[in-house]
N, C-alpha and C positions, 0 to 999 in steps of 0.2 A: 829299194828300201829294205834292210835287214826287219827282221821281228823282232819284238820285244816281248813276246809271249808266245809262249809254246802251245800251238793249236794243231788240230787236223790238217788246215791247210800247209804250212810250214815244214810239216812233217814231210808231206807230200812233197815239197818243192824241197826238200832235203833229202829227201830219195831218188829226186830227178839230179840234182848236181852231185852226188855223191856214187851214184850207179853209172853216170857217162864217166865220170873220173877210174873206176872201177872198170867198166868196156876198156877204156881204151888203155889202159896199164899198160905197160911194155916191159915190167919187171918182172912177170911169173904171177904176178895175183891174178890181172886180166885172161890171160890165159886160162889158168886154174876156174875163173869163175863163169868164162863161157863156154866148158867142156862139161861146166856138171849142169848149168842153168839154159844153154844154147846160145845160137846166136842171133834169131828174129826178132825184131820187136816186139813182137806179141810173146814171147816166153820172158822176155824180161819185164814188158809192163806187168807180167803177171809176178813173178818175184818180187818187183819194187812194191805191189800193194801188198803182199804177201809179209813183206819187211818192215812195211809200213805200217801195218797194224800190229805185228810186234812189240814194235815203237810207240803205238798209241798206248797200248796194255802198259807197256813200263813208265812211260810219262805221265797221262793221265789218268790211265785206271779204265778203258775202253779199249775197242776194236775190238774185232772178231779171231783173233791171231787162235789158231788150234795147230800144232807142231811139238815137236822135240828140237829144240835149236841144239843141243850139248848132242845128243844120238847122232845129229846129221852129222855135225861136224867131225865126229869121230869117225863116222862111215866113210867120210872122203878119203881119197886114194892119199899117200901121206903126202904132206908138202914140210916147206921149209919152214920150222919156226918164227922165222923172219918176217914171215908173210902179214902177221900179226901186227908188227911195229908199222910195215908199212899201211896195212888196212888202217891201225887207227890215224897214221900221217894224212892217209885223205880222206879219213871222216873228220877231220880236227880241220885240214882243209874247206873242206864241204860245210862246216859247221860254221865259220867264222863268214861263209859268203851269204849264209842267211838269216844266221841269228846275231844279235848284239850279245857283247861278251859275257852277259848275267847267264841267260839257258844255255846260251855255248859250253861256259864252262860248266854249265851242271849237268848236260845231255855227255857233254865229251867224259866228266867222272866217271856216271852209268854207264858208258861204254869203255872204258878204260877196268872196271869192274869186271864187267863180264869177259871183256877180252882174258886178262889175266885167270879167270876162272875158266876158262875155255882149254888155254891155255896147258892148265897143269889139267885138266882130268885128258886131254888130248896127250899129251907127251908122257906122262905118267901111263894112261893104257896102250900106247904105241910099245913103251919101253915091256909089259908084262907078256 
């Protein structure tokens, strides 16, 4: 049964089908995302809660998220701009297996947001 509201647990289970979508990529994301995150279970359950509360912090105004998300992503070794369209392909995937269309499309905006912001200050300081 999708949710109809945006809670911790949801989040959670949005981390779980959007991270195995992520593992197993065969386009250059998957790759790209077990070279910098590993490939054990335990480094990624750690990532996903790590992502996860993120996610709480921009959705509901909780979690315990302490990071630089903009600094990491600059610090990766360069990838392809592309990588982006497809991340948000199967977060929007990921999105619609758990949520009903109402948070879907309000989580996927906030992400399509920050992708785009991601975006330019990454390609913008690669080019400087």
């Amino acid at each position: 049964m999708k949710n109809q509201e945006i809670t911790i647990e949801a989040i959670g289970k949005l981390m779980d089908v959007f991270y195995t979508k992520i593992r197993n990529d065969k386009n250059g994301l998957g790759d790209l995302f077990n070279s910098q995150i590993g490939t054990s279970d335990e480094e990624w359950e750690h990532h996903k809660a790590k992502i996860a509360s993120f996610w709480e912090g921009m959705l509901l105004g909780s979690g315990n998220y302490s990071g630089q998300p903009l600094k990491t992503h600059i610090d990766l070794p360069p990838f392809p701009q592309e990588f982006f369209a497809l991340w948000l392909s199967l977060f929007e995937e990921s999105l619609n297996v758990v949520f009903t269309e109402g948070p879907a499309k309000a989580i996927l905006t906030r992400a399509q947001m920050i992708a785009q912001r991601f975006q330019s200050m990454i390609y913008m300081h690669q080019q400087s």
